[in-house]
Jmol script that loads the backbone (N, CA, C; Angstrom):
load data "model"
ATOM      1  N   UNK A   1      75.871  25.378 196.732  1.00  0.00           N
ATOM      2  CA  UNK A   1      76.132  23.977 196.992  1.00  0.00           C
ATOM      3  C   UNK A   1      77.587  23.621 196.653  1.00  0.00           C
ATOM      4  N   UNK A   2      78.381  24.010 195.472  1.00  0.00           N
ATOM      5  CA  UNK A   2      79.179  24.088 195.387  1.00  0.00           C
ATOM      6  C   UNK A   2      80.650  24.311 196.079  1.00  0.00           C
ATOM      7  N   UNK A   3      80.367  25.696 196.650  1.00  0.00           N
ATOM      8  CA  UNK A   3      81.081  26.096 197.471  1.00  0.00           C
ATOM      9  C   UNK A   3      81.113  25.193 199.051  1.00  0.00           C
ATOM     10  N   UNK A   4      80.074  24.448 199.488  1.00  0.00           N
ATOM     11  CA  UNK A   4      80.222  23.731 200.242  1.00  0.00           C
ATOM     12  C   UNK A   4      80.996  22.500 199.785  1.00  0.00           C
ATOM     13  N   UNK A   5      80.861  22.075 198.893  1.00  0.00           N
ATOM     14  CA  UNK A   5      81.499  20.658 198.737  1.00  0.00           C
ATOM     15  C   UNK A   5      83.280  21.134 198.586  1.00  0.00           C
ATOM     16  N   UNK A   6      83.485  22.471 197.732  1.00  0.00           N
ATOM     17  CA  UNK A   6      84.170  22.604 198.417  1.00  0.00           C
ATOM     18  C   UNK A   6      85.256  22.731 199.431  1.00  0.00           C
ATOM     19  N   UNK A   7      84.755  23.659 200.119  1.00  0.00           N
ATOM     20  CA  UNK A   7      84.290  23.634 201.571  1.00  0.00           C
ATOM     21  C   UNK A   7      84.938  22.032 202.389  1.00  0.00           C
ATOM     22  N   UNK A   8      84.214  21.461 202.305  1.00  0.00           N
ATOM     23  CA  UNK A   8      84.302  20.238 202.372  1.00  0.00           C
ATOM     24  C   UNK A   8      85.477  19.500 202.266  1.00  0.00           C
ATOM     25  N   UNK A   9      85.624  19.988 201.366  1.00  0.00           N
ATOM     26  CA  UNK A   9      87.340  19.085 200.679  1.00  0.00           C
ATOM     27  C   UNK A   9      88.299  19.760 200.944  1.00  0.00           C
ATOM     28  N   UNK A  10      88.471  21.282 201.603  1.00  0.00           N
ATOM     29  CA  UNK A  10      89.572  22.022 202.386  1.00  0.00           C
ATOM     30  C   UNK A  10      89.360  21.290 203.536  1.00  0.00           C
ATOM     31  N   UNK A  11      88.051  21.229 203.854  1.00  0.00           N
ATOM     32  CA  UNK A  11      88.203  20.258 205.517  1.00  0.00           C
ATOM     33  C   UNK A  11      89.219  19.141 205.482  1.00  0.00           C
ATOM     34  N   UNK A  12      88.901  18.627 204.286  1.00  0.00           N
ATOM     35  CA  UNK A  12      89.802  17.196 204.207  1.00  0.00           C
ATOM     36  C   UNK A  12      91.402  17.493 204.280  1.00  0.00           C
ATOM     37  N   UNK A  13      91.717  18.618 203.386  1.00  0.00           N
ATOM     38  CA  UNK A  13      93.167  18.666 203.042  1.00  0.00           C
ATOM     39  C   UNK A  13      93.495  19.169 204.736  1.00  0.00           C
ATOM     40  N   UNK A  14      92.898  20.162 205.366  1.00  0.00           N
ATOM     41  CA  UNK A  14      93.523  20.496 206.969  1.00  0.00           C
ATOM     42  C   UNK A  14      93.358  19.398 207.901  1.00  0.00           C
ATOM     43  N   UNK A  15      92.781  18.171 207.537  1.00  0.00           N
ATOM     44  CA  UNK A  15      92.988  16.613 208.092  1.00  0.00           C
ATOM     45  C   UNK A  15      94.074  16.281 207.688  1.00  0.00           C
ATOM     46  N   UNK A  16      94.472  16.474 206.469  1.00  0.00           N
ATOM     47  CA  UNK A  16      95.602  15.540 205.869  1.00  0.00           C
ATOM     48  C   UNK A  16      96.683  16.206 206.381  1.00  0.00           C
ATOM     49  N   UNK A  17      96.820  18.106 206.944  1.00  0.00           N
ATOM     50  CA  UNK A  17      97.888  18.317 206.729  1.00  0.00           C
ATOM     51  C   UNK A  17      98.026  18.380 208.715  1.00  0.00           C
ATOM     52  N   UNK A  18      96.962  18.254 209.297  1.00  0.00           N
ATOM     53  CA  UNK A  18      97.085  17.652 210.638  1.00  0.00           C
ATOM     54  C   UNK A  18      97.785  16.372 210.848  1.00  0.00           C
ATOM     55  N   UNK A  19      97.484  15.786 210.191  1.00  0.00           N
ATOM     56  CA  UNK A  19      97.623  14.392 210.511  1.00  0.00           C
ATOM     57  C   UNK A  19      99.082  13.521 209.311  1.00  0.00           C
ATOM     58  N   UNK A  20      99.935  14.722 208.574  1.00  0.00           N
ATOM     59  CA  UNK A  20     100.821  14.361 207.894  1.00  0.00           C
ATOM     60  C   UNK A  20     101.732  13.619 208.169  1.00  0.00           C
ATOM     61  N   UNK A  21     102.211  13.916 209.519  1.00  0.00           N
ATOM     62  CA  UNK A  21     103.286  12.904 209.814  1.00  0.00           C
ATOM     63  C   UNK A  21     103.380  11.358 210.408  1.00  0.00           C
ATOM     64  N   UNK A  22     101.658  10.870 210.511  1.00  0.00           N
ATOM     65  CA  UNK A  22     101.189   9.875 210.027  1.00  0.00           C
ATOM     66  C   UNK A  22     101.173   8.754 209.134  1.00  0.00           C
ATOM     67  N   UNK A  23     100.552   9.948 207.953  1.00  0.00           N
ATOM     68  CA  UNK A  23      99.664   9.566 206.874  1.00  0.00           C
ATOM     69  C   UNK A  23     100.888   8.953 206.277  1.00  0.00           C
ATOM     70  N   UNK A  24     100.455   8.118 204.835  1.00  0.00           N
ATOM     71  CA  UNK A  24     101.201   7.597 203.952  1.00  0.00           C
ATOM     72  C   UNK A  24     101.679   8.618 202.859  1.00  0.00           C
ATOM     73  N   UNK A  25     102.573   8.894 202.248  1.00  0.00           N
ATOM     74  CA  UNK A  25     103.093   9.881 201.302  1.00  0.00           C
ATOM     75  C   UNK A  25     102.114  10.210 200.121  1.00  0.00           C
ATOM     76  N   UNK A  26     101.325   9.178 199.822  1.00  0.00           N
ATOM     77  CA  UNK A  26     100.572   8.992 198.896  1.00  0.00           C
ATOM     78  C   UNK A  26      99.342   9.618 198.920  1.00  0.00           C
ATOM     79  N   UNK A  27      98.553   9.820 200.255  1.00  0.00           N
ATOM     80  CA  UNK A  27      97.317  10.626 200.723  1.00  0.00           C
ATOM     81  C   UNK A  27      97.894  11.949 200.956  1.00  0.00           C
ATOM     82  N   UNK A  28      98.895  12.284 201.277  1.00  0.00           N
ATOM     83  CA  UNK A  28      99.488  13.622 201.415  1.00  0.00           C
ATOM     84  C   UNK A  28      99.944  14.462 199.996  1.00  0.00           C
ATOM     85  N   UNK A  29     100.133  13.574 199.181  1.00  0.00           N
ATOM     86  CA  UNK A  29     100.336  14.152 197.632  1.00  0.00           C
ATOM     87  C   UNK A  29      99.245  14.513 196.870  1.00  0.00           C
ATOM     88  N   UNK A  30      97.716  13.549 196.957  1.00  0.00           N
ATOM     89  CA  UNK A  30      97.067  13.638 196.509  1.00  0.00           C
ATOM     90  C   UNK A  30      96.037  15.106 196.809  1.00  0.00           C
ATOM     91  N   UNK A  31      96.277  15.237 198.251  1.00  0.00           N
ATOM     92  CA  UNK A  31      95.792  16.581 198.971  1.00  0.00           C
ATOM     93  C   UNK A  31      96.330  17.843 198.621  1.00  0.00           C
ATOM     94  N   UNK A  32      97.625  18.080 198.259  1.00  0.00           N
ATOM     95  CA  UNK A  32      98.229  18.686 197.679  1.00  0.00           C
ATOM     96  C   UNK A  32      98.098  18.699 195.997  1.00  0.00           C
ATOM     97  N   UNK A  33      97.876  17.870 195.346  1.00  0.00           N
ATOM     98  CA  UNK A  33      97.273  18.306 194.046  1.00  0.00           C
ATOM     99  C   UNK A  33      96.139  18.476 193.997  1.00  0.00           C
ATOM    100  N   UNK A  34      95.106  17.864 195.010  1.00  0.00           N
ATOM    101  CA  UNK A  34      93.588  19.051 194.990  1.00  0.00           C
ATOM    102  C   UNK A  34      93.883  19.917 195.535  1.00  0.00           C
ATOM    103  N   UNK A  35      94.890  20.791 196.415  1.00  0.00           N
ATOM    104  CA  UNK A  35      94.874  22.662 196.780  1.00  0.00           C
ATOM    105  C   UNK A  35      95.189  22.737 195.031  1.00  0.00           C
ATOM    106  N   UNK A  36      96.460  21.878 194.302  1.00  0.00           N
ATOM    107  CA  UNK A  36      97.156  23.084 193.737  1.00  0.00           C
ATOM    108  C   UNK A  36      96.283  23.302 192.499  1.00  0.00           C
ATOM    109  N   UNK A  37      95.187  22.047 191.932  1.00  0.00           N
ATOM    110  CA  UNK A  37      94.514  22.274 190.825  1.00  0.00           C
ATOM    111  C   UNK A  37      93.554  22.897 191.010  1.00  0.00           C
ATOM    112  N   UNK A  38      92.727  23.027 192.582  1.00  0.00           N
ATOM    113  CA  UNK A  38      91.450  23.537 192.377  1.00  0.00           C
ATOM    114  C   UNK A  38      91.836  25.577 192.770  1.00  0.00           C
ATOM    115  N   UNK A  39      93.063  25.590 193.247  1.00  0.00           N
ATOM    116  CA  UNK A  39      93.794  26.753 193.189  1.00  0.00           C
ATOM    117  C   UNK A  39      94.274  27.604 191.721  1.00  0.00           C
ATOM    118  N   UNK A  40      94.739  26.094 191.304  1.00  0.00           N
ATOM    119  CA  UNK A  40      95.157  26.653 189.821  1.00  0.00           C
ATOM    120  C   UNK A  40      93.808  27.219 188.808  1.00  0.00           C
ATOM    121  N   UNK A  41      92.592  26.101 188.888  1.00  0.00           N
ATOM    122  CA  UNK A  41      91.279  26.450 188.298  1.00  0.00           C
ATOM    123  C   UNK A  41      90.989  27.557 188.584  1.00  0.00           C
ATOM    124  N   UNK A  42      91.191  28.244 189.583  1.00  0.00           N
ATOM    125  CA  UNK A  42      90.053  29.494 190.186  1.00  0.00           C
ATOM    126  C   UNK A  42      91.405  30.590 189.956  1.00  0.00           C
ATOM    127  N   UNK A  43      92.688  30.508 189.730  1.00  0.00           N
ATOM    128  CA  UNK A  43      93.421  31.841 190.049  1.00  0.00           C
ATOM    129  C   UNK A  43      93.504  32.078 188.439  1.00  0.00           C
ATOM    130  N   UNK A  44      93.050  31.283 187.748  1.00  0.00           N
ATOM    131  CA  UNK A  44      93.188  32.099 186.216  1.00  0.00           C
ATOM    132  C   UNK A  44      92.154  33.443 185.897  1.00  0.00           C
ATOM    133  N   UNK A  45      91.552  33.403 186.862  1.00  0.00           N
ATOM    134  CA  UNK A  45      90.802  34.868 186.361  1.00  0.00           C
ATOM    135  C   UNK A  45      91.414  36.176 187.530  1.00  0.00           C
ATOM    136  N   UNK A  46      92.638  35.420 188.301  1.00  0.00           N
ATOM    137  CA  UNK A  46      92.982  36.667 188.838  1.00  0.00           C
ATOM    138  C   UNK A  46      93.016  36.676 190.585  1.00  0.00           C
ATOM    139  N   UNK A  47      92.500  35.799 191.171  1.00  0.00           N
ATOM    140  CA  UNK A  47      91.893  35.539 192.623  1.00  0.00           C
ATOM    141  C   UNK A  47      93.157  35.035 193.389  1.00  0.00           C
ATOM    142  N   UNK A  48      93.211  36.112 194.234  1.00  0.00           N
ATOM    143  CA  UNK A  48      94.644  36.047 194.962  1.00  0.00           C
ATOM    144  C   UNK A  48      94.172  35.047 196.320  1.00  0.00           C
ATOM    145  N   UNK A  49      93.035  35.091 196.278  1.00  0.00           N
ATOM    146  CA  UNK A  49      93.237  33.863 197.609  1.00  0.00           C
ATOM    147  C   UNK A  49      93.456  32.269 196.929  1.00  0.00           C
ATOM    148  N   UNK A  50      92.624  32.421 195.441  1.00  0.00           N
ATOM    149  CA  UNK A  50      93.162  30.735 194.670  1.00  0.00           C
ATOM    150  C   UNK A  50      94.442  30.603 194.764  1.00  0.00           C
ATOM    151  N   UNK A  51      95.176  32.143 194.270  1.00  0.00           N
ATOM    152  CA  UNK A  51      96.678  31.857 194.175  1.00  0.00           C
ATOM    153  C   UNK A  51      97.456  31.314 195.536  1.00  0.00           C
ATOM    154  N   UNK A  52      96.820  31.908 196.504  1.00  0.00           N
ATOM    155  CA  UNK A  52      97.236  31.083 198.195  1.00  0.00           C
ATOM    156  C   UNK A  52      96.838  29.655 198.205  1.00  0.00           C
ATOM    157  N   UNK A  53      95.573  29.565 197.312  1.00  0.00           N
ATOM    158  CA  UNK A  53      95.456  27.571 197.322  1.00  0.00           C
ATOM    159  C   UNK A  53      96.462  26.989 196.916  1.00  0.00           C
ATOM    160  N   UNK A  54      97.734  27.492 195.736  1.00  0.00           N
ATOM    161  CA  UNK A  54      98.238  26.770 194.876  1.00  0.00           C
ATOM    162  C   UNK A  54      99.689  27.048 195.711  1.00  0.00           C
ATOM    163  N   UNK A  55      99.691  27.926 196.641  1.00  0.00           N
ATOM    164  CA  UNK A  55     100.758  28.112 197.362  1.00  0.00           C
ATOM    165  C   UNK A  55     100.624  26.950 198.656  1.00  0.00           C
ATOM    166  N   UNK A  56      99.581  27.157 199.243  1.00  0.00           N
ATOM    167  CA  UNK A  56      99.231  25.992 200.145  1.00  0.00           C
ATOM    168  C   UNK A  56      99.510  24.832 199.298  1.00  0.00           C
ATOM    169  N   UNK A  57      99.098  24.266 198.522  1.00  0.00           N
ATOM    170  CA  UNK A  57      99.449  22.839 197.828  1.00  0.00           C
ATOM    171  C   UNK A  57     100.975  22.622 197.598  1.00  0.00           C
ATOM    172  N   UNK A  58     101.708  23.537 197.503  1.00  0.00           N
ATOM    173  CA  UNK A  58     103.185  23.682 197.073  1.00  0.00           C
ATOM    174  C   UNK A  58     103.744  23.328 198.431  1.00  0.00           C
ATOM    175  N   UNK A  59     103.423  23.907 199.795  1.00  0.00           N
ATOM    176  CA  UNK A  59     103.958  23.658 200.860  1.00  0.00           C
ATOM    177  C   UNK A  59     103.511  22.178 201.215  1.00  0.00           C
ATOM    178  N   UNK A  60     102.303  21.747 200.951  1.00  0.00           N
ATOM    179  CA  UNK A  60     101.771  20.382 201.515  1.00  0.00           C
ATOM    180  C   UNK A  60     102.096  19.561 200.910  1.00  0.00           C
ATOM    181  N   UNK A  61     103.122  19.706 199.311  1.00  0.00           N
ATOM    182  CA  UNK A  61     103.666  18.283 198.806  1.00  0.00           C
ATOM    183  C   UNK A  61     105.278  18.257 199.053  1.00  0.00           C
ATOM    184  N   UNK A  62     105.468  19.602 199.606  1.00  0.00           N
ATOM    185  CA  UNK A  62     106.689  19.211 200.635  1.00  0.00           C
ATOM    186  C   UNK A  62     106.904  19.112 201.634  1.00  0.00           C
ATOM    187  N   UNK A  63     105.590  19.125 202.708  1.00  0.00           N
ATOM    188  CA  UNK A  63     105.498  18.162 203.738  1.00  0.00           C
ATOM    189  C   UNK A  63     105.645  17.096 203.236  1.00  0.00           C
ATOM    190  N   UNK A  64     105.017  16.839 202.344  1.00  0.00           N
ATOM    191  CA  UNK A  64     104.956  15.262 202.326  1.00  0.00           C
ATOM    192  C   UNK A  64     106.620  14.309 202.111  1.00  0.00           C
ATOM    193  N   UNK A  65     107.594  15.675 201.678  1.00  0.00           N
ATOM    194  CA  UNK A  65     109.001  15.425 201.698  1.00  0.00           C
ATOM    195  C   UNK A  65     110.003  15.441 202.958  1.00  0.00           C
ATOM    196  N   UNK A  66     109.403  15.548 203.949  1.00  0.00           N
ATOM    197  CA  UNK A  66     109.069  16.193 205.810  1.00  0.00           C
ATOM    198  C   UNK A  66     110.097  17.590 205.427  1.00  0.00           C
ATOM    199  N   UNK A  67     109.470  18.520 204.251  1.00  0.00           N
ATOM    200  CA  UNK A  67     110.123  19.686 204.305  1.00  0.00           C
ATOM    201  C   UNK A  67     109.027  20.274 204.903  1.00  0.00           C
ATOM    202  N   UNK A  68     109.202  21.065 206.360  1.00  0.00           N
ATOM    203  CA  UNK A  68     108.237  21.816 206.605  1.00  0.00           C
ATOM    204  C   UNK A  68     109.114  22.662 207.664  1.00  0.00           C
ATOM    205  N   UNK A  69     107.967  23.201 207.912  1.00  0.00           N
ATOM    206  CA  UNK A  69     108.646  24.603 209.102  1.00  0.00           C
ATOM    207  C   UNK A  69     107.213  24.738 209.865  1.00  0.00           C
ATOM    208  N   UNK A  70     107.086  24.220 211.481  1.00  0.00           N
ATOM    209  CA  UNK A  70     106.057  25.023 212.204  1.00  0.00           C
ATOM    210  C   UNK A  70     104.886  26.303 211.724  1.00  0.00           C
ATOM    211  N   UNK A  71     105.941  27.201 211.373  1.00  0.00           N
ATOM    212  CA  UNK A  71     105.084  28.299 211.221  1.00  0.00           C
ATOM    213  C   UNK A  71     104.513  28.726 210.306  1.00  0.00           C
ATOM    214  N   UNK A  72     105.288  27.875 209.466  1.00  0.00           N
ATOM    215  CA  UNK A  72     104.428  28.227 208.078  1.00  0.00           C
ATOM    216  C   UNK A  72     102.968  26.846 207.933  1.00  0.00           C
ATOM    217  N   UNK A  73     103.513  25.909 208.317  1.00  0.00           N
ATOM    218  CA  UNK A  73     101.984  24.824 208.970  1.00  0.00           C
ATOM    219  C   UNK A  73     101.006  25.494 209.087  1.00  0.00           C
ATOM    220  N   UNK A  74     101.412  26.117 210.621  1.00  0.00           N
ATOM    221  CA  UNK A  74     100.286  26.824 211.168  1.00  0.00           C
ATOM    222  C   UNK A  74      99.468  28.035 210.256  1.00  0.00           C
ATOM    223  N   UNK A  75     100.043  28.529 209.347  1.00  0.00           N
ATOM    224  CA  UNK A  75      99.631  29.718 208.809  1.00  0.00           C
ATOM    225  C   UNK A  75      99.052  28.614 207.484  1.00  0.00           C
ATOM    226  N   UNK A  76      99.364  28.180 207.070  1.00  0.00           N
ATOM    227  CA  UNK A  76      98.243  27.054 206.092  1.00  0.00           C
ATOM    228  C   UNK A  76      97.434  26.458 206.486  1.00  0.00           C
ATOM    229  N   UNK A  77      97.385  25.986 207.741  1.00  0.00           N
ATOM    230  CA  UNK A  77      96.066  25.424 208.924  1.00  0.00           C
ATOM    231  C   UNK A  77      95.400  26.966 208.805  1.00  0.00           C
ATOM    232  N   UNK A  78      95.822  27.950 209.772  1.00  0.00           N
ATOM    233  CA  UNK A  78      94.824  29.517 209.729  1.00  0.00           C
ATOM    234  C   UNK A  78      93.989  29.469 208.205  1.00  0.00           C
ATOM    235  N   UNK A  79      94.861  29.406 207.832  1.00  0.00           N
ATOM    236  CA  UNK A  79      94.247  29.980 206.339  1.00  0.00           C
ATOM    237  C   UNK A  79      93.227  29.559 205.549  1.00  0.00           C
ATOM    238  N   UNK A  80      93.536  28.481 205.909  1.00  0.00           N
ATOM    239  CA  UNK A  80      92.435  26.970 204.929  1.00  0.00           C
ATOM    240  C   UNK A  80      91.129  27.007 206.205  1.00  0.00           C
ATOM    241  N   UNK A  81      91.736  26.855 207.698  1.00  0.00           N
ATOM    242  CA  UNK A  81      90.454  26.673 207.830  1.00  0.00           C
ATOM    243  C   UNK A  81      89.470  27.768 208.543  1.00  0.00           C
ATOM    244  N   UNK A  82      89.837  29.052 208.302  1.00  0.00           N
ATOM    245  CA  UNK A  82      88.841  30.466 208.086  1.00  0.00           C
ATOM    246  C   UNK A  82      88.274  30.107 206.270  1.00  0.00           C
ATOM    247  N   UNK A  83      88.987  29.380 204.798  1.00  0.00           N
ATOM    248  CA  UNK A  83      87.790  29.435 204.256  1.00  0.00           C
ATOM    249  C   UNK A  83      87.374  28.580 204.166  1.00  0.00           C
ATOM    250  N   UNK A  84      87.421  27.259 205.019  1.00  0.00           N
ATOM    251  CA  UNK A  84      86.391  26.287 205.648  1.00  0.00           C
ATOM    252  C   UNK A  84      85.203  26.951 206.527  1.00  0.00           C
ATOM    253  N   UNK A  85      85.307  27.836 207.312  1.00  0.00           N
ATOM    254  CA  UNK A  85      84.520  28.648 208.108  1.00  0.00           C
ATOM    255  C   UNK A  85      83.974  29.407 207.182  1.00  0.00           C
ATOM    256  N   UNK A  86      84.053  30.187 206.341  1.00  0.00           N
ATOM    257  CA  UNK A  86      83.376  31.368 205.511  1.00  0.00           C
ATOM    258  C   UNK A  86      82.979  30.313 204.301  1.00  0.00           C
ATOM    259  N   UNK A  87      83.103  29.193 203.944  1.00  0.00           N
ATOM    260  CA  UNK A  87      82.352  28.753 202.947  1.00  0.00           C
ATOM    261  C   UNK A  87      80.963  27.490 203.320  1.00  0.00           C
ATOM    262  N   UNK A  88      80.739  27.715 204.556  1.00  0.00           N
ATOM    263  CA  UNK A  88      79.959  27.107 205.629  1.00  0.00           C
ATOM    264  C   UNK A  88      79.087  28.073 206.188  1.00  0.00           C
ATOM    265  N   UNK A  89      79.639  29.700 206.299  1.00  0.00           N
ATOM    266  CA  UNK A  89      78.555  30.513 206.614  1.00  0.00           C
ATOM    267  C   UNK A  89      77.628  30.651 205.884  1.00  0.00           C
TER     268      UNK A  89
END
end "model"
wireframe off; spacefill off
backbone 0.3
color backbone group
């Protein structure tokens, strides 16, 4: 159940980081400190994909600075939402 909720809340952050150049700075920061804490929670025992959460959160609170680059977007969209997909299977 867990893992769905989740689940769930990566759905949200690949909304927020769809829809960034939108959004208000303030919903885009907050999305970015849930990758980087719930990244930070889970990579203390070692988990190199948490450590990609806290890397994803690092890039999405500098979108929110409109520091971004296409390709690296896209590869934080891929990423987040295959474990939106595998935490739903």
């Amino acid at each position: 159940m867990l893992v769905k909720l989740l689940g769930l809340a990566d759905l949200a952050a690949v909304l927020v980081i769809l829809a960034a150049p939108i959004l208000p700075m303030n919903i885009i920061i907050y999305s970015a400190g849930y990758l980087i804490f719930k990244g930070g929670l889970f990579a203390i025992n070692g988990n190199i994909i948490s450590i990609l959460d806290v890397v994803c959160g690092i890039l999405t609170l500098l979108m929110a600075f409109d520091i971004s680059s296409p390709f690296i977007t896209l590869f934080m969209l891929v990423f987040l939402v295959q474990k939106v997909f595998f935490s739903f299977v």
